[in-house]
C-alpha positions as CSV (number, residue, x, y, z in Angstrom):
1,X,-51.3,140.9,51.1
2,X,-52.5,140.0,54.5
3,X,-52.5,136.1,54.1
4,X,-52.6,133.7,56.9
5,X,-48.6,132.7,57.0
6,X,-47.6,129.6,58.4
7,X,-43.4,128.6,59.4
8,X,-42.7,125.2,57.5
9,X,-40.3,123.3,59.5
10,X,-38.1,120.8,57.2
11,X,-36.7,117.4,58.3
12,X,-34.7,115.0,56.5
13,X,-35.7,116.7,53.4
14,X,-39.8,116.7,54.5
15,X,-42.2,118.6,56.1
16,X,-42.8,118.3,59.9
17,X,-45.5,116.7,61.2
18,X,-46.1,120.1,63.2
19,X,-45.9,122.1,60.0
20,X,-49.3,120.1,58.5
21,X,-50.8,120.3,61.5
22,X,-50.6,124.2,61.4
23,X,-51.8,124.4,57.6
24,X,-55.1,122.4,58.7
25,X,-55.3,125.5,61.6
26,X,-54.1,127.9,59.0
27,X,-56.7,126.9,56.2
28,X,-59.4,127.3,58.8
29,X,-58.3,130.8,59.9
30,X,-57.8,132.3,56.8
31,X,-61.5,130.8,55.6
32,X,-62.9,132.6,58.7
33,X,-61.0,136.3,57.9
34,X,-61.8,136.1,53.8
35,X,-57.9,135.8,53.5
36,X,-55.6,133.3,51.1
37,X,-53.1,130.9,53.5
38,X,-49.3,131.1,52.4
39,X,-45.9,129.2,53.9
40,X,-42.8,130.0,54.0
41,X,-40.0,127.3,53.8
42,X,-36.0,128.0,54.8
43,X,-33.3,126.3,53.9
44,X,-30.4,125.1,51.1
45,X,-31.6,122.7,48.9
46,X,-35.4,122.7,50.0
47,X,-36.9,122.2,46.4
48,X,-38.8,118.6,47.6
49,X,-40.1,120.0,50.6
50,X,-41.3,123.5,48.6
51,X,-43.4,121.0,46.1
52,X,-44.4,118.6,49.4
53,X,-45.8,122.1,50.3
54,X,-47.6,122.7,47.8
55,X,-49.8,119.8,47.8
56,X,-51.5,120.6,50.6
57,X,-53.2,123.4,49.1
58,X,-51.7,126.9,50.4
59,X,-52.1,129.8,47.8
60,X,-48.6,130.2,47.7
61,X,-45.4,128.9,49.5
62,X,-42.3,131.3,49.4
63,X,-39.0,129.3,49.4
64,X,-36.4,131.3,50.9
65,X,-32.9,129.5,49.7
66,X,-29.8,130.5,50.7
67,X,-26.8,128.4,51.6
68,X,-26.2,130.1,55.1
69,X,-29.8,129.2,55.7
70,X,-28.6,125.8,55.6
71,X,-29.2,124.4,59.6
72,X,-30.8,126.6,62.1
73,X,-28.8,129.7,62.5
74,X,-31.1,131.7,64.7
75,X,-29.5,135.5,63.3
76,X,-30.1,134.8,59.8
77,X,-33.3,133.0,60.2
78,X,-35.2,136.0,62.1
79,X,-33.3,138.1,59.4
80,X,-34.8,136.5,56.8
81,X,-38.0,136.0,58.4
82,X,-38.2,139.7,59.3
83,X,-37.1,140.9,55.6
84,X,-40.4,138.7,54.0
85,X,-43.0,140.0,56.4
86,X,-41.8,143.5,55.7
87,X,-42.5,142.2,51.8
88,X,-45.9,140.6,51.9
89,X,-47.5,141.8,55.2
90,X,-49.6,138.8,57.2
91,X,-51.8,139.2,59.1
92,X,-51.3,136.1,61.3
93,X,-48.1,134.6,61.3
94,X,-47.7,131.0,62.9
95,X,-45.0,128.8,64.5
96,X,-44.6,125.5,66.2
97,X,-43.9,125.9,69.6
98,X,-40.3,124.0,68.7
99,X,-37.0,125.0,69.8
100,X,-37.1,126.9,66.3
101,X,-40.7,128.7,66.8
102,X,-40.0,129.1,70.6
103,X,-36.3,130.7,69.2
104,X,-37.2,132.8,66.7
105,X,-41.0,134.1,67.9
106,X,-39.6,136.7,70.9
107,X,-37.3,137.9,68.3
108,X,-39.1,138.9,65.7
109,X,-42.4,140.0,67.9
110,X,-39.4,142.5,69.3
111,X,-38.5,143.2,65.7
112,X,-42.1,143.6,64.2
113,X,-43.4,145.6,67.1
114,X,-46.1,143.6,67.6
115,X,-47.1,140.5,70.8
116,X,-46.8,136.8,70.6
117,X,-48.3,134.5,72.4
118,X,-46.5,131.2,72.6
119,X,-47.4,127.3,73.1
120,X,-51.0,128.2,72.1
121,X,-53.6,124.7,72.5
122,X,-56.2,126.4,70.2
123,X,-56.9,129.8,67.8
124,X,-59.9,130.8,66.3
125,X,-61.1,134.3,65.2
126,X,-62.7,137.2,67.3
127,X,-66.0,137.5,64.4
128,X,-66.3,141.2,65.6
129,X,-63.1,142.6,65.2
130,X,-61.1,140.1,63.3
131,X,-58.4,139.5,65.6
132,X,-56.7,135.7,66.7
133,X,-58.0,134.7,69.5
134,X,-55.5,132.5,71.8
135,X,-56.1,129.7,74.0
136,X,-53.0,128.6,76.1
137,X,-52.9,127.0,79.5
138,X,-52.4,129.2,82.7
139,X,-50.7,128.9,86.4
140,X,-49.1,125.9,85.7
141,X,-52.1,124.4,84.1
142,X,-54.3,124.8,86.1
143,X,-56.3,127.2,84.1
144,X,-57.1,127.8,80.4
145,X,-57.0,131.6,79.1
146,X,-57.8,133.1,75.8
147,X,-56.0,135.8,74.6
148,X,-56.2,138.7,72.0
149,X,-53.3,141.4,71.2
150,X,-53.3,144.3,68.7
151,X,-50.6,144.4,66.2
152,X,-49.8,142.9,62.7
153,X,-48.7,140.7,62.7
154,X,-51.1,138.0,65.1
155,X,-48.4,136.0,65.9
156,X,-48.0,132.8,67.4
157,X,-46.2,129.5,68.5
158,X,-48.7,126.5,68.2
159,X,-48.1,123.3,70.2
160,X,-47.8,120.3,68.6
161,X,-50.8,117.8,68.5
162,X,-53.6,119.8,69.3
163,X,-54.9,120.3,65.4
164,X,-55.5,117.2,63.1
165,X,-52.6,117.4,60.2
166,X,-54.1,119.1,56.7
167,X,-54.3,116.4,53.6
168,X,-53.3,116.5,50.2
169,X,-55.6,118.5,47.8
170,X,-56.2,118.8,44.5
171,X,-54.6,121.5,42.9
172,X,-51.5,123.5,43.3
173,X,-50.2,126.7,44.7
174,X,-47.6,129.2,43.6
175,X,-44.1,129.0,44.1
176,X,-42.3,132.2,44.9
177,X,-38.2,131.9,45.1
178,X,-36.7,134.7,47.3
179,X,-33.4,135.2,47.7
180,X,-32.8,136.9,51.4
181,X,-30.2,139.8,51.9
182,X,-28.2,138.0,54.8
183,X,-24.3,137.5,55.0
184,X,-22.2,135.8,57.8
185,X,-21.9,139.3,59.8
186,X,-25.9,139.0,60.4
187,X,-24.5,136.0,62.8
188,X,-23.9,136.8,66.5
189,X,-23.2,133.3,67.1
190,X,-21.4,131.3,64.7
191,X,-22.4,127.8,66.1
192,X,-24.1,126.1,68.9
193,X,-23.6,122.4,69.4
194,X,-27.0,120.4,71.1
195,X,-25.5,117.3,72.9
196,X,-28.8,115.4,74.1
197,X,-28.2,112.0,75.4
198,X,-31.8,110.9,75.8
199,X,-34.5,111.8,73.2
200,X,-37.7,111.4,75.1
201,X,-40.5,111.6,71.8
202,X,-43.9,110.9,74.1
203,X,-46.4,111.8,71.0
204,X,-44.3,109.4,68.7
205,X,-44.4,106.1,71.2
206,X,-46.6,103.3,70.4
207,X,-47.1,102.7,74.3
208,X,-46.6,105.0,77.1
209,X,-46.5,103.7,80.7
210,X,-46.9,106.2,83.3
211,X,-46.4,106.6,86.9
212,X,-47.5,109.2,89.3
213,X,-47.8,109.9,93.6
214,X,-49.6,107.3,93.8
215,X,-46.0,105.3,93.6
216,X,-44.7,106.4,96.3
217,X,-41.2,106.9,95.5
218,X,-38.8,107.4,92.7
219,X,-37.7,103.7,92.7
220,X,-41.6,102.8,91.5
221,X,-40.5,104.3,87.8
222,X,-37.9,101.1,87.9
223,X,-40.6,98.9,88.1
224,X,-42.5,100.6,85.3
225,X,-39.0,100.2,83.6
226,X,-39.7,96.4,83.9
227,X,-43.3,96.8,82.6
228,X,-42.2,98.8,79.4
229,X,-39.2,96.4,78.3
230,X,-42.1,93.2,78.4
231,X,-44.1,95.4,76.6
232,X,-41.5,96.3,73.8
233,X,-41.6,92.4,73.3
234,X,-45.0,92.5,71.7
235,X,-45.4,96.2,70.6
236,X,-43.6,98.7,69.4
237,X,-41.5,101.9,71.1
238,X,-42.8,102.0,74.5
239,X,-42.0,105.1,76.4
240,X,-42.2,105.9,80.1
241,X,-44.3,109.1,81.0
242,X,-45.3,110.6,84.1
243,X,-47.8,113.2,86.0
244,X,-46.3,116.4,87.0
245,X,-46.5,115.5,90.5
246,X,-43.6,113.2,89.5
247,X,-41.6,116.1,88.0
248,X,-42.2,118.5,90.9
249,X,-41.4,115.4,93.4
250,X,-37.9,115.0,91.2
251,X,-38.7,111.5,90.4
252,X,-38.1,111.6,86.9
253,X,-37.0,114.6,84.3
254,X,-39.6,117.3,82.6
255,X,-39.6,115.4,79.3
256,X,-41.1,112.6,80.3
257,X,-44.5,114.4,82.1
258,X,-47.7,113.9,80.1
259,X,-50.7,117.3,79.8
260,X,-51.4,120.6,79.0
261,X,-48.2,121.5,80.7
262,X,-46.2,118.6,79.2
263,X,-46.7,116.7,76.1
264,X,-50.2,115.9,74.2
265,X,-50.2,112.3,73.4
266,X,-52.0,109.6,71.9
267,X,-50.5,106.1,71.8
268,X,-52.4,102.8,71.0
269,X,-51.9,102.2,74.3
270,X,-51.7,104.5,77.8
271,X,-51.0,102.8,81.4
272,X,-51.3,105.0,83.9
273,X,-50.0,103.8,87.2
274,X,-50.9,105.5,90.6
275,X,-52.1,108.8,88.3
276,X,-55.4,110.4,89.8
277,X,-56.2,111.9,86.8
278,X,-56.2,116.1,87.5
279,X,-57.1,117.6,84.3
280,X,-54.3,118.8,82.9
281,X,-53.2,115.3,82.7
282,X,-56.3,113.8,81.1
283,X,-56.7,116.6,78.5
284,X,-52.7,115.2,77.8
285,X,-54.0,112.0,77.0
286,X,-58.1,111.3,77.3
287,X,-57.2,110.6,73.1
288,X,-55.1,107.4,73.5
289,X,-56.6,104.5,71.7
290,X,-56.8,102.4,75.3
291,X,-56.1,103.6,78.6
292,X,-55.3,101.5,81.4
293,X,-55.5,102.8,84.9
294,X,-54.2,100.7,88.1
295,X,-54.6,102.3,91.2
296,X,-55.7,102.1,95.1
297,X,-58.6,104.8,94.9
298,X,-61.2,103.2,92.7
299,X,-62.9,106.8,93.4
300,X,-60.0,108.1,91.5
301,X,-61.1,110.3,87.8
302,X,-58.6,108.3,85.7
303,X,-61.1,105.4,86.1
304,X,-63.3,107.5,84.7
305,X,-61.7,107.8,81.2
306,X,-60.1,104.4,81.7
307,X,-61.5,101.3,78.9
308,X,-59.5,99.0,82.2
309,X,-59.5,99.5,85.6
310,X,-57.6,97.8,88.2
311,X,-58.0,98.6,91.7
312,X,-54.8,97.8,93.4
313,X,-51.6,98.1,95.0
314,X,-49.3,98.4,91.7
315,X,-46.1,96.7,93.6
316,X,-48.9,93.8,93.3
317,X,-50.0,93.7,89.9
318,X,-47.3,95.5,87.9
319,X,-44.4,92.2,88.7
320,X,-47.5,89.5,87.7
321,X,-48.3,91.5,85.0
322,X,-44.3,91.8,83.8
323,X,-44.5,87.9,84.5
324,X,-47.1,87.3,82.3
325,X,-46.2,89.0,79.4
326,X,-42.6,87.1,79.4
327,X,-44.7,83.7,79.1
328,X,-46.8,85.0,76.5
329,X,-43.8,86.4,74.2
């Protein structure tokens, strides 16, 4: 069949937001190769996300339902997974990079004989020999590569928030029910129980207040602490981010680091506090409705992409700025 494929993700009973996003990418890929665009949804009970899927205009969506589907089971998914491609042959098969997509992508590239390439920031199509083309950051970051693999089939994990989400269309795909051949002795591991006390969700925050070197010290993130809860007064869910320099300086945790190496964001609102602005961080979030930037350096590039500037010491402005916004609310 040699469709463009894309791995629906299902929460609460919807799609992802990460699942449109890749059918916007996967409508444009399969216009470019001549080929239709098809999803595959897993699951018990999955009918209202199947028909959610269908709106959006893929040729077909194959709904894989099976009770011991029901969850993430990682054995019975790439089972299941593995069994359909062997059906219906794509030629590109894509995944969020998600702890599903980054979970199940080594294991079936091993099982398919074929190369992923994971926590892609763009694909397009080689025009001369048809193949995905995959851009990804490089040595930390510090570098953008493109990639192309032989193999069927082109697979894939995608991060999130680097393609717009696909809208409804008119008119409505097929629906194709398959039944997978899986039973509990597929299952290597019979559960895994995630216990995560913080959920740090950057790209869904309203406001993001970031700090960098230019603080100094770890105890400058409890003065952005300060700023954020003033802020929450008069906005909505304001999150504190970070450069990587704060990461690697062990000021604050992974989750929280803004760029190409952390997470893409665009809030109505970015402060960036003692950030320089290296590129990896500004291609994380150059898209943010406003950007703030306080800092010493006025020669520093994050003024450059800043709508307000503020040239000074933050231990000056941030506590007048925490003060004011207390009056005001």
């Amino acid at each position: 069949m040699n469709d463009v494929l894309i791995l629906g993700e299902v929460k609460e009973g919807s799609l992802d937001l990460k699942t449109l996003e890749l059918l916007g990418a996967g409508k444009r890929l399969g216009g470019d190769l001549g080929v239709g665009l098809s999803v595959v949804l897993m699951g018990d009970a999955i009918s209202g996300a199947t028909e959610q899927a269908v709106s959006y205009g893929p040729d077909k969506v194959y709904k894989l339902e099976h009770p011991l589907l029901g969850g993430f089971k990682a054995d019975l998914w790439v089972e299941s997974l593995e069994q359909l491609c062997g059906q219906i042959n794509p030629k590109i098969l894509l995944m969020s990079h998600s702890f599903i997509g980054m979970e199940l992508g080594p294991r079936l590239a091993c099982r398919l004989n074929t190369r992923l390439t994971t926590d892609c920031i763009d694909l397009s199509i080689d025009p001369e020999d048809g193949l995905l083309l995959r851009t990804k950051p490089v040595s930390g970051g510090n570098a953008i590569s493109v990639f192309k693999c032989p193999g069927a089939p082109q697979l894939a994990t995608v991060r999130g928030k680097v393609f717009p989400p696909a809208e409804p269309v008119d008119g409505k795909g097929e629906i194709v029910g398959i039944v997978p051949e899986i039973d509990e002795s597929m299952m290597k591991v019979e559960s895994i129980e995630i216990v995560k006390e913080e959920v740090v969700a950057l790209d869904k925050a309203d406001v993001v207040v970031s700090g960098g070197a230019g603080l100094g010290e770890a105890d400058g993130f409890d003065m952005l602490e300060n700023l954020s809860k003033a802020l929450s007064k008069s906005f909505g869910s304001v999150m504190i981010g970070c450069s990587r320099v704060a990461v690697d300086k062990g000021w604050i945790s992974s989750d929280h680091q803004v760029g190409l190496t952390g997470t893409i964001i665009s809030p109505d609102i970015y402060v960036a506090v003692g950030i320089s602005g290296a590129i990896q961080h500004l291609v994380g979030m150059v898209h943010s409705k406003k950007i703030i930037a306080i800092n010493k350096d006025p020669g520093c590039n994050m003024f450059k992409v800043a709508d307000y500037g503020v040239v000074e010491d933050y231990e000056e402005i941030i506590p007048a700025l925490v003060k004011k916004l207390e009056e005001l609310s």
